[in-house]
Every structure is written in C-alpha cells, then in structure tokens.
N, C-alpha and C positions, 0 to 999 in steps of 0.2 A: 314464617319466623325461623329464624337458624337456630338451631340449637345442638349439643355436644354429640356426634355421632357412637357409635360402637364398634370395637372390633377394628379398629381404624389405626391405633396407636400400636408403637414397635413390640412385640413380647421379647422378652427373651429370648435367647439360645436353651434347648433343652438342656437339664441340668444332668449331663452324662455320668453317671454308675463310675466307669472306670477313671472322675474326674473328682470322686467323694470322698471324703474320711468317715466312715462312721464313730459319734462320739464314745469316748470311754472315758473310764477313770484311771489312767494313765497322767502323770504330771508333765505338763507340757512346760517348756520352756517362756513360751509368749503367747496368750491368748488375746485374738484381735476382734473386737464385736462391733459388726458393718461393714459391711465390703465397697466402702464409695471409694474417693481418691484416697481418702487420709490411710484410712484399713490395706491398699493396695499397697499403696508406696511402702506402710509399714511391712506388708507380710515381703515382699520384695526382699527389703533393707535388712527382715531380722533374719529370714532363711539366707541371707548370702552372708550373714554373720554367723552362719551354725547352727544356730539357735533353731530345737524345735516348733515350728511354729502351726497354728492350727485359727487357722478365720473362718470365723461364722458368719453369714451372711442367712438373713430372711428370706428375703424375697429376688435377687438378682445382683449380681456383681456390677458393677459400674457406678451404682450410684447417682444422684439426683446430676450430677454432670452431662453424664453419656445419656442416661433415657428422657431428661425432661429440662435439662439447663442449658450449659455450654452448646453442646454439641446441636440439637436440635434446633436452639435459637438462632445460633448462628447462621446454621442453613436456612431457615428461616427470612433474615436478614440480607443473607445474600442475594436472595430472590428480590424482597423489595425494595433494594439500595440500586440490583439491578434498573428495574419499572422506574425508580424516582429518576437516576442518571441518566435515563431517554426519557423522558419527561423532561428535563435539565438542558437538553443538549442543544435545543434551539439557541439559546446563548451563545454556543459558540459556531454557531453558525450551522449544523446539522437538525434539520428537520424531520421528528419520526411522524408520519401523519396519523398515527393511532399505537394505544398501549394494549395489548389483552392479558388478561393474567389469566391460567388455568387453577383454579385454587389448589384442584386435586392433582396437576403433575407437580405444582406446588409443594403441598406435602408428600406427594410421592418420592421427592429428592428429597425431603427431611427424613424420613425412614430409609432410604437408601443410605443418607447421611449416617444411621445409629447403626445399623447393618455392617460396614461398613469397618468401624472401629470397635465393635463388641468385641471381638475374639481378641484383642488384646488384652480386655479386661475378663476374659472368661475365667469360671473355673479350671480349668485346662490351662491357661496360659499361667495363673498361678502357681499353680502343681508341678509346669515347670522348670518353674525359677524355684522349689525345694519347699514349700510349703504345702500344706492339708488344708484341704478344703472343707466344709462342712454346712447343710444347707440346715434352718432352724433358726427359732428364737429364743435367747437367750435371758438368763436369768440368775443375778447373783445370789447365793445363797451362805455366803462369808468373805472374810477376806483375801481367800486366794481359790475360792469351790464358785461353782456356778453348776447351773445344768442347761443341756441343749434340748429343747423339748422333753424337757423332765428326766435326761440321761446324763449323769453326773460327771463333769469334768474335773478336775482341778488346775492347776499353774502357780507358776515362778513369778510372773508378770503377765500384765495386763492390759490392754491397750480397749476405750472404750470411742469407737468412733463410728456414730450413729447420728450423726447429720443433726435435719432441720425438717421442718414442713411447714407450708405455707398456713398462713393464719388468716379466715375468713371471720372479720367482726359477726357479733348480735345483733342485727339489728332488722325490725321490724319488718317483715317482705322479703328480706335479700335469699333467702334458706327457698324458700319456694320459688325463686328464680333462675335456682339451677346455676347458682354462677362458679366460673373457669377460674382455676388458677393457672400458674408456671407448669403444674403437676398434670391440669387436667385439660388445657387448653390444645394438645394434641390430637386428640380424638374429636377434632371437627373436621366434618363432612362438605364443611358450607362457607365459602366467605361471609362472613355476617354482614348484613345490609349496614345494621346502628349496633357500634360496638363501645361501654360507656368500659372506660378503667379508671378504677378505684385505686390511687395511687400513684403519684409523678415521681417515684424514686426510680434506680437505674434497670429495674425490671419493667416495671409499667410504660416508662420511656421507650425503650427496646421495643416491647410490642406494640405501643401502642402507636408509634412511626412506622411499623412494618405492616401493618393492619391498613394502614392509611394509604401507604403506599400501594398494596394491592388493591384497594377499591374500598374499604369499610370507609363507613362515615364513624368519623373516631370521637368520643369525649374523652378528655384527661381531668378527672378530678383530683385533687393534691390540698390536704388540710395547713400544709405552709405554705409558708407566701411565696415560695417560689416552686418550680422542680428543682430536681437533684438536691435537696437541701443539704448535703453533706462536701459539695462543690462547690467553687468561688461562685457568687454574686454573677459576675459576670459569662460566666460559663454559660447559669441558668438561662440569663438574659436571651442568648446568641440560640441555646436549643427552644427556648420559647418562639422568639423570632422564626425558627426552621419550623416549627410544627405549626405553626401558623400559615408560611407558605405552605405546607402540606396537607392545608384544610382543616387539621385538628383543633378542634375546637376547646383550648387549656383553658380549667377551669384553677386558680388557686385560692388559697384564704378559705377557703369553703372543704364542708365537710355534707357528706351520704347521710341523711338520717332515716331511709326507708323509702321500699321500692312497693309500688301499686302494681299489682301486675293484674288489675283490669279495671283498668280505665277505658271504658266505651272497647272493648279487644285491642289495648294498648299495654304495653308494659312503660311506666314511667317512674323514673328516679326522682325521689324529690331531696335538693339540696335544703343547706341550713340557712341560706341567702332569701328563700324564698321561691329561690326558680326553678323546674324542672325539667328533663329531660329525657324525650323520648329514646328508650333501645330496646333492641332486640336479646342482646348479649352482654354477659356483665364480668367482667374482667377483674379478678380482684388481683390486689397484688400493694399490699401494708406492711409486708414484713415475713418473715417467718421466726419457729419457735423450736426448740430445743427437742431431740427425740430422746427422750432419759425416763419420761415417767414410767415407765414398765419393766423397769431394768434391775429392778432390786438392790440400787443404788444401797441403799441405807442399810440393809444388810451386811453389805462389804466396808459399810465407814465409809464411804466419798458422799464429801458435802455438797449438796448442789445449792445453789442463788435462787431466789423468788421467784425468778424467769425458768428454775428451769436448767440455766445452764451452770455446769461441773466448776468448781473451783479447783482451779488449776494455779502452781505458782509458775513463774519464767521459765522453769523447765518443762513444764508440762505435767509436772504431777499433782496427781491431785491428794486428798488428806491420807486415804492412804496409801502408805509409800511405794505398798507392789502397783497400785495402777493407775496408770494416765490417761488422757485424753486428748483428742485433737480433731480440727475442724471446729465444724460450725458450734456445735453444743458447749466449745470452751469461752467464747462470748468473746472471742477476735475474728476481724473480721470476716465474714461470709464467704471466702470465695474460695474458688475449686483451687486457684494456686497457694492459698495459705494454707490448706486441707494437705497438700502436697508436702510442703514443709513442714509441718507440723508431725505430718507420720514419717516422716524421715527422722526427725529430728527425735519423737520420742522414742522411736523404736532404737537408736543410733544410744540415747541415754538409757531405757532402761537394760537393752543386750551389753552393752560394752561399760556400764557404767561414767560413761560420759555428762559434762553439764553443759551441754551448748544450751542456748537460750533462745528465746524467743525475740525477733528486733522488727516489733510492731510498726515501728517510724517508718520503716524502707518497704512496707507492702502496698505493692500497687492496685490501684482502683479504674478500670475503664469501665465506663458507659458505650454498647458499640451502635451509639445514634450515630446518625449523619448529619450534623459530622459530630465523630468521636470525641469524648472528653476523659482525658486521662490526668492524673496526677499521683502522690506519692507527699508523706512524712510533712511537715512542718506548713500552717494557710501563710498566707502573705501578711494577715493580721492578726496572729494569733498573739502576738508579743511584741513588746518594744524590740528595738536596735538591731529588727534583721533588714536584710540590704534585697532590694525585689526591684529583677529588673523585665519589663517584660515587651515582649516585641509584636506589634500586632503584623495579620499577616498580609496586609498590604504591604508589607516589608519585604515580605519574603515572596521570593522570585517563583522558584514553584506555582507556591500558591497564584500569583498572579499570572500566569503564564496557562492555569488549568481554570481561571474565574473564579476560582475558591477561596476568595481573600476573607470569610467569615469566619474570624477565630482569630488565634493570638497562642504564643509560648511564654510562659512565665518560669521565670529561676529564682530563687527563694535560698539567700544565703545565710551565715550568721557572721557574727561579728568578726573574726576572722576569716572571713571567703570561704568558708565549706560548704559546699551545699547542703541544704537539709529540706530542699521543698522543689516540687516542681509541678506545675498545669498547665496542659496542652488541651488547646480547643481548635479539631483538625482532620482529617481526613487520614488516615494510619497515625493517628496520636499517641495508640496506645505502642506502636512498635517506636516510635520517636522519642516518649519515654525513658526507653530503657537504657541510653546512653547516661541521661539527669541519677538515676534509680543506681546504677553502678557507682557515680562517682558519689554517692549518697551512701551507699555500705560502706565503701571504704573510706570513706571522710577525707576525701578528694576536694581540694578547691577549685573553685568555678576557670578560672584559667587555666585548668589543668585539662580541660574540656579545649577551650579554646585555641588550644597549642596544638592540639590533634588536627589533620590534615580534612577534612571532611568533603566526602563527591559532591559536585554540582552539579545541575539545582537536585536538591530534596526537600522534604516535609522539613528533615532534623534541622538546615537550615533556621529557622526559627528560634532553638533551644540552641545552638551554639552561636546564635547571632546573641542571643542572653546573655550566655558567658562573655564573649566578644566585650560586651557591653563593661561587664563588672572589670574586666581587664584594663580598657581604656580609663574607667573609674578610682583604677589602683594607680596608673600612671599621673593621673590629673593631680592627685595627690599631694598637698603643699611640700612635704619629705620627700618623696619621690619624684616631683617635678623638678624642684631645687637641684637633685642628683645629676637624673638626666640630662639636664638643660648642662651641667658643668662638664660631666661626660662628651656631650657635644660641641662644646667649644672647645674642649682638649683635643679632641681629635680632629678639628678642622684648621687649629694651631698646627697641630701636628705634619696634617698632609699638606698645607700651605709652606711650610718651610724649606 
C-alpha cells in the first residue's frame, strides 16, 4: 500500500542572517503578516512607495502557490497531460506502443519546478526591492502594536495576509487513514495503485486527472450533482465525459461517511449510496479555511465572519481602519491571482491613501484539466435579458484540425452588448480568456472584440467567433437592417449612374 513518504517534499531556502530584520519597537510604516503572493506584492508595492516596510513571514516565503499550489501542481500536470497526449495520439494517426511513467523523475521535475522559482520569492529578493524581512509568528496585541515572537512591534498600517488551509472533514475512519491534501500530497514516494478524492471541485479535478493519467486507479467523489459546481452545467458535463475516457471512476450526488481501514487488510471507503470503495490513498480536497484564529484579531478590533474570514469592505479594509487584508482569508475568491491584486491594491490604498476597489466580476477562474475550463463575471443564467452567444468547437478550425473538438466558447453580454461573462471549455482556455476578461474591465462591447484582426487558426478562434456572432445579431436587427439595406441601395443608385 502507498502511503505519504518523508523527506521528499521541497524545504525551503535557508533563511540567510544577512537577509533578516530583527523585530523592534521602532514604528514602522506598513506591517505585512504572511509572506505568500498577497504579503509579496504588498511588501514589493509599499517599499517602492517609501514606505517602511517590515513582513513577517512564519514559516517560508512564497506561500501556499510556490510550495504546494500553483507551481507544483502544474508541474505536475504537465507530466500527465504529457502521458494522456501519447495515449491520445493514435487518433490522429501516430501510434506510441507503450506509455511508462517514472513517478519519482516525476516529482523530481516537480521540486525542480519550486527550486527553480523560490529565489524570486526569497527573503533576499524581498530585501531588495527595500523591504525588511522578519522570520516569526505574529500576534496582535492593539490596534496598531503586535508582537513577533513575543518582541514588540508597532505601525502606521497593517496588511493581514495569512492565507488558507485545507479542511479535512470529521468523519469516522478518515484521521487514521492518513489522508493527503493540496498541502501534503507532495511527499509521495509512490504512485498509488487505488487513489479515492474526496471532492470534484477545481483541485480535486486537477489531481485527480493527473493521478489517472500517470497509472493510479482514480475515484472522484463530489457531494453535488456535478463536478466543478461553480462552472456551467455543461462544462461539468464535457470534463465528466474526459475522466471517464480517463478510467476515472466519477462518483456525484454522493457523499464519504467513513473509511474501514481493515477490512480482511483492505482499506474501504464507504459512500452514503451504499456502495463502497476500495483505496489505498485518500485525497481530500472540500475546500479550505481561513488562517486568522491565532492572530489576536480581536485585540486589534478586526471583525472576522463565522468562517473565519476578515471583514473586509471594497477597499480592503477591514473594521479597523489602520488594517487590511487580502487574499484567501478575505472571503474572495481563492486564487493566487486575486492574492496578487489584492496586496497591490491594499498596500497602493493604505501607503498613498488611495480607494481603488475591488471588481470581483472580472476575476478569472481556470480548472487546468484537459481540457481546460475557464471563465470570468456574469453565468449565462444567472438573470434575465443577457444576450449568450456560444460556439461549439466543432466550429472552430483549430480545434478540428488538432481532433479536439470537445468544448465550446461562450460570450455572455448585457443588454447593451458589453460583455460581462465569458466560458471556455478547451485546450489553453484559460490564456483565450483573457482577450473576453479585458473587454469585461473595461466595459468594451462584444463587437469591439470582433473588429480586432485575429491570427489564424487558434484556440481564441472560438471567443471571437462569439463576438462575430453578437455582431451579425446587431446587423439582423429590424433598426439596423432597415439602415443598411437603404445605405445599399444608395450606393448602388449611386455607382450605377
């Protein structure tokens, strides 16, 4: 039986002496607590504003991105999107006669992968762009004092960005089964023979297609009735279908009520349908939860929510007014690129006095399965009188030209042609995108897409075949047809004469 090895997963960079601040009680300018993306970009943003700044960081700079999210998964990913696309390749006529996967050069390119890109996130590379670094946990003790390992700080402002962590439910058996999350799923030694994940959202997806792809025999359990339940209906549909060709065995509707781990020397999941399932390995992956209970929140006056997470308004502040918050703990959405803007954004309001805000609508969300599901701001049903036009990709030349016609682009307008929604289910979806997501900040109408020259064939194909669409739809127009059609006769009065 596989189970979580030691010693295996990336450490850190040592934490270099002439790369530290030791804490004082000196009034700092902007005190930053957690060093992931949100903490980085701030401490970046306030030291190039002047501003003295001093980030505290626990346990490692980079944050749940670089050592156990983004970065790792990807690499990850890349390996078994590899293995699937020679798998794949018979279709178009190339035959591989055998796939092997090494698990262990495997993750060996995944640690290469964090290796790699740490020293950008070092303390060192902090220090200098004009910031202080400071390794310790921190702890409020008023509204503008804290201490660093019991050594007393104060500040101007505040910046509280301390992430998330994965949430492993109660439930009977699961604790003595030893189960992986996002966090701990790197320190395996071992492809797992039977790998069961607990949750079909866009993490449990991810792995549990890449797991599949290297050789595990995969279950996806998902207490809604679909995967990705935050993605169109038919999104879901299209990556159920793939993890089906992929052998994975998608369980939905059903929920984990307790794992036997010995049954005859069997570890068995038993579902709430009745059925059960044998693994070796158990993947959770439900959600994660706020990192604030230790933070002496309520000492400084910042309110936190039932969950956990910081009450923040549009700016980013929270109740009180020296200090903000950003990333996952403010209860939008999870990912490393809103962590990104967020510490840009509070650190840019509380140094300079600024109110940019927060524009939740325009934040993009990809799943990086195979194939990818991306989207952004406004579903296709979420309200009456928006205009949805969508293109499947038997349309799109690309697509059919690479055998990938499983997916479709969707454009999601409002009643004046702005766009305000976009889903992509596709093969680089999430970089196709990002053309939809621009004209979406800037409250650009869908023709304005369409007017743009675009190379042939690509992916984006699809999303400007959308636009295309809502264009011909503005022509057809009983007002606008009447025009034109008169425009056309004028001018063929005209050259006839």
């Amino acid at each position: 039986m596989s189970t979580p090895g030691s010693g295996t997963a990336p450490a850190a960079a040592e934490w270099s002496s002439d790369s530290l601040t030791a804490p004082d009680a000196r009034p700092w300018d902007f005190l930053i607590v957690g060093g992931g993306t949100a903490g980085l970009v701030a401490a970046h943003t306030a030291a190039g504003f002047g501003a003295t700044t001093l980030l505290v960081e626990r346990e490692r700079t980079g944050g749940d991105c670089l050592w156990t999210g983004c970065v790792p998964s990807k690499a990850l990913l890349a390996a078994a999107h590899a293995a699937g696309d020679a798998r794949a390749a018979a279709s178009l006529g190339v035959h591989v006669d055998s796939v092997s996967v090494d698990f262990g050069a495997v993750m060996e390119h995944v640690r290469a992968s964090i290796t790699t890109i740490e020293p950008v996130d070092s303390p060192a590379a902090i220090r200098a762009a004009g910031a202080a670094v400071a390794q310790g946990t921190v702890v409020f003790t008023g509204p503008t004092s804290a201490t660093v390992d019991g050594v007393a700080v104060t500040f101007t402002q505040a910046l509280v960005a301390t992430g998330s962590s994965p949430v492993v439910p109660d439930l009977p058996g699961l604790a003595d089964a030893s189960p992986l999350t996002s966090d701990s799923v790197w320190s395996l030694t071992e492809l797992p023979g039977r790998l069961l994940v607990l949750g079909g959202g866009p993490i449990g997806c991810e792995l549990g297609q890449a797991f599949a792809r290297l050789g595990s025999s995969v279950t996806i359990v998902e207490a809604a009735e679909r995967l990705i339940p935050g993605e169109t209906p038919a999104a879901a549909d299209i990556l159920a279908r793939t993890f089906r060709d992929d052998g994975i065995d998608v369980r939905t509707g059903v929920k984990l009520t307790s794992v036997d781990a010995d049954r005859d020397g069997r570890r068995v999941a038993l579902l709430d349908d009745g059925s059960e399932v044998e693994v070796e390995v158990i993947l959770v992956a439900v959600g994660r939860s706020p990192r604030t209970s230790s933070l002496g929140l309520a000492a400084a006056g910042v309110a936190v929510t039932d969950s956990g997470h910081i009450e923040v308004d549009e700016r980013l502040r929270t109740s009180n007014p020296r200090i903000w918050a950003a990333g996952d703990l403010t209860g939008y959405a999870p990912f490393t690129h809103t962590a990104g803007n967020h510490g840009s954004l509070a650190a840019s309001n509380a140094v300079l006095g600024l109110r940019r805000t927060v524009q939740p609508d325009v934040i993009p969300r990809v799943t990086y399965t195979s194939p990818e599901v991306a989207s952004f701001g406004v579903a296709a049903d979420s309200r009456p009188g928006l205009r949805v036009h969508t293109v499947p990709h038997s349309e799109v030349d690309r697509a059919v030209a690479e055998g990938r016609t499983r997916g479709y682009s969707q454009l999601v307008l409002d009643q004046k042609g702005r766009v305000v929604g976009a889903s992509i289910v596709g093969p680089r979806a999430g970089e196709s995108l990002a053309e939809a997501l621009l004209a979406g900040q800037q409250g650009l109408k869908g023709r304005a897409m369409a007017g743009a020259i675009h190379a042939y064939p690509t992916w984006s194909d699809g999303i400007w075949k959308a636009s295309l669409a809502q264009g011909r739809a503005d022509l057809a127009a009983t007002p606008t047809k009447q025009v034109t059609t008169a425009l056309a006769r004028a001018r063929r009065w005209w050259v006839s004469r």
